[in-house]
N, C-alpha and C positions, 0 to 999 in steps of 0.2 A: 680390316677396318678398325680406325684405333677409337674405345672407346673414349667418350666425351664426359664428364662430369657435368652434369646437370643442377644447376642451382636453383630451389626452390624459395619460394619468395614466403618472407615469415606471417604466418598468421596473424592476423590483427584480431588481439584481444578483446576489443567494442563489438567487433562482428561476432567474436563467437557469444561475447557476452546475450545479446539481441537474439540469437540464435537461439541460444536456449529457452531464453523466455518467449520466443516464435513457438517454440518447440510446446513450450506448457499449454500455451491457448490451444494449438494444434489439439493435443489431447486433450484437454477440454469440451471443445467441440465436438471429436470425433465420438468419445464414450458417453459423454450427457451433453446432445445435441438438442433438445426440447430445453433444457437448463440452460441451456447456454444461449437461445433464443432469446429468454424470457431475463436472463442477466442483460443483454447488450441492449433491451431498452428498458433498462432498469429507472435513469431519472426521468423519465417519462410515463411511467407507468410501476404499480408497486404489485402487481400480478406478484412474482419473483418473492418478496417480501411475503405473502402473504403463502404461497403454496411450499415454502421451506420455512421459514422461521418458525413455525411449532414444533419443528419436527428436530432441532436442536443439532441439524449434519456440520457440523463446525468441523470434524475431523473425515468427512468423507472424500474421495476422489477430485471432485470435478473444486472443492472450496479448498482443499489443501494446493491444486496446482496451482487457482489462481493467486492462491495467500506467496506461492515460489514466484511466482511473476510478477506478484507484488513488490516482494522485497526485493529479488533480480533490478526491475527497473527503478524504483526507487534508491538505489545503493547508485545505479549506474546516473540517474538523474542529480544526484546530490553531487555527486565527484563532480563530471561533465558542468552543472551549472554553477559550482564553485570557481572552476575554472574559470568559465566563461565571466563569472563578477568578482570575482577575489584574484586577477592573475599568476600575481607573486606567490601565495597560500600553500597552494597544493601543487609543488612543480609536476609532482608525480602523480598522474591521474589513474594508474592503476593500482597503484597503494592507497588513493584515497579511498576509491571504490569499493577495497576489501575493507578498510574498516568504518568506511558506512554503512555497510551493508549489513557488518559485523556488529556496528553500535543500532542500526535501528534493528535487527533479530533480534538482540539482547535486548532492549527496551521495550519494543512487542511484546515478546516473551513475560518479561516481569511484569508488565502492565495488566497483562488480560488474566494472568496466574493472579495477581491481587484480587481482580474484580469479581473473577469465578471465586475466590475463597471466600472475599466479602458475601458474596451471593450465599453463600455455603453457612456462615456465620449466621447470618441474620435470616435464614430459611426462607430467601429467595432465588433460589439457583435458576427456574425459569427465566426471572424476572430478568437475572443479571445474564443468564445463556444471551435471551433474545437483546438483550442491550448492544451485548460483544458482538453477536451476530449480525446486529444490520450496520453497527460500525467498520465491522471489516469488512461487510459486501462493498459499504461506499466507499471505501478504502479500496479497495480491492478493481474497482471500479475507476476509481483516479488514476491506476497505476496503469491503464488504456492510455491515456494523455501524458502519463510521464515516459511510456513506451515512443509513442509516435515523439515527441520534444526529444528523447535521447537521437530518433531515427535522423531528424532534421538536425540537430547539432553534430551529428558524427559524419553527413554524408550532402547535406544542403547547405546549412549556414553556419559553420564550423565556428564558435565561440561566441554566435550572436547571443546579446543580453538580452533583445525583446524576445528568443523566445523562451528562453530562460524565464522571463516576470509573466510574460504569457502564458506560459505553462505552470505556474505557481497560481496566478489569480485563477483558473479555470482549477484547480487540483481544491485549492480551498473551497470552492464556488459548489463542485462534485460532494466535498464531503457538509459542505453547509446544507446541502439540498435532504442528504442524508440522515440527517442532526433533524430537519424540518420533519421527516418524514418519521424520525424515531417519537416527537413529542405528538406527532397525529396517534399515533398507533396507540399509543400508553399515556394518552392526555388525561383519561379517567383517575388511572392508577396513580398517577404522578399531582395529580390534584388533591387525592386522598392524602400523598405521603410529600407533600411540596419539601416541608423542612429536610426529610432524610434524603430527596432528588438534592436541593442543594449542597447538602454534604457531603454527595457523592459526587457533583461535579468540582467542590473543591480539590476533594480528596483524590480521588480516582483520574481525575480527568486535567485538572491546572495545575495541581501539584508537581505530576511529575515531569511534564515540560518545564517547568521552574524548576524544578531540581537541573534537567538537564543544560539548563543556558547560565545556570550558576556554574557545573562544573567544565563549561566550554569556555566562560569567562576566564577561570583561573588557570 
């Protein structure tokens, strides 16, 4: 029998991308399953908030993979909805993917290293932990809806712009709910220190998005 050469059909890299960040919540669930309850009805309920955020786990298991499936889908949603609104831009969508992914790591990264040092500085590190912290839960949180927007643009409505703006308004909406729930928690403290809350959300927080859209400008 004369052997046949079999040809294998090339993996699509959106699929394994999803895959992986399938793979993050997978274990998420699987090793802090009560955690992970009490995150998936998070803007519903601030349980979550309140039974972790003293406790400062920013670097534990179940907040590190979802911070990986954060940035996974968000690199994957930035490429993909570019596409879908800027056609011309990004011919290559898997080059764009690596370096969104690449630019919003780096930018996370320097952002929260500021606000922990600021904390560090001015001998608030609590203050500033739990700040980062309910920030990147809602972040973290949003990045559920940029997951399911990647799934539907890859595999239902291939370069649709509504859901591209539909998944933007809901992802701002998630982390606005976030921002509301951060001034409930720390209304007292932040009424004490309103001038230096200001400064920090120039600083910290509007700053470096302006930095960023000044060096995308040029």
């Amino acid at each position: 029998m004369e052997a046949l050469e079999r040809s294998l059909p090339a993996i699509d890299w959106i699929t394994a991308v999803l895959f992986l960040g399938l793979l993050c919540l997978v274990f998420a669930k699987s090793f802090f399953y009560g955690r992970f309850l009490n995150f998936i009805i998070l803007p519903f309920n601030n349980k979550y908030l309140f039974l972790y955020n003293k406790k400062g786990l920013l670097l534990n298991g179940f907040h590190l993979s979802l911070s990986l499936f954060s940035l996974i889908s968000m690199g994957l949603f930035l490429a993909l909805g570019s596409a879908a609104l800027f056609e011309d831009t990004f011919p290559d969508t898997a080059v764009a993917f690596l370096y969104f992914t690449g630019g919003v790591f780096i930018f996370l990264l320097l952002k929260i290293s500021l606000q922990l040092t600021a904390g560090y500085i001015f001998n608030a590190e609590k203050l500033m932990g739990s700040l980062v912290f309910i920030k990147s839960t809602y972040f973290n949180y949003s990045a559920l809806i940029m997951f399911l927007a990647c799934v539907l643009l890859t595999y239902v409505f291939p370069g649709n712009k509504t859901v591209v703006l539909t998944g933007i308004f809901l992802i701002i909406l998630t982390n606005a709910i976030g921002w509301i729930a951060l001034l409930k928690i720390h209304q007292k403290l932040i009424a004490l220190h309103f001038f230096y809350f200001i400064l920090y959300l120039c600083a910290l927080e509007i700053a470096p998005f302006l930095l960023v859209l000044n060096l995308l400008k040029d």
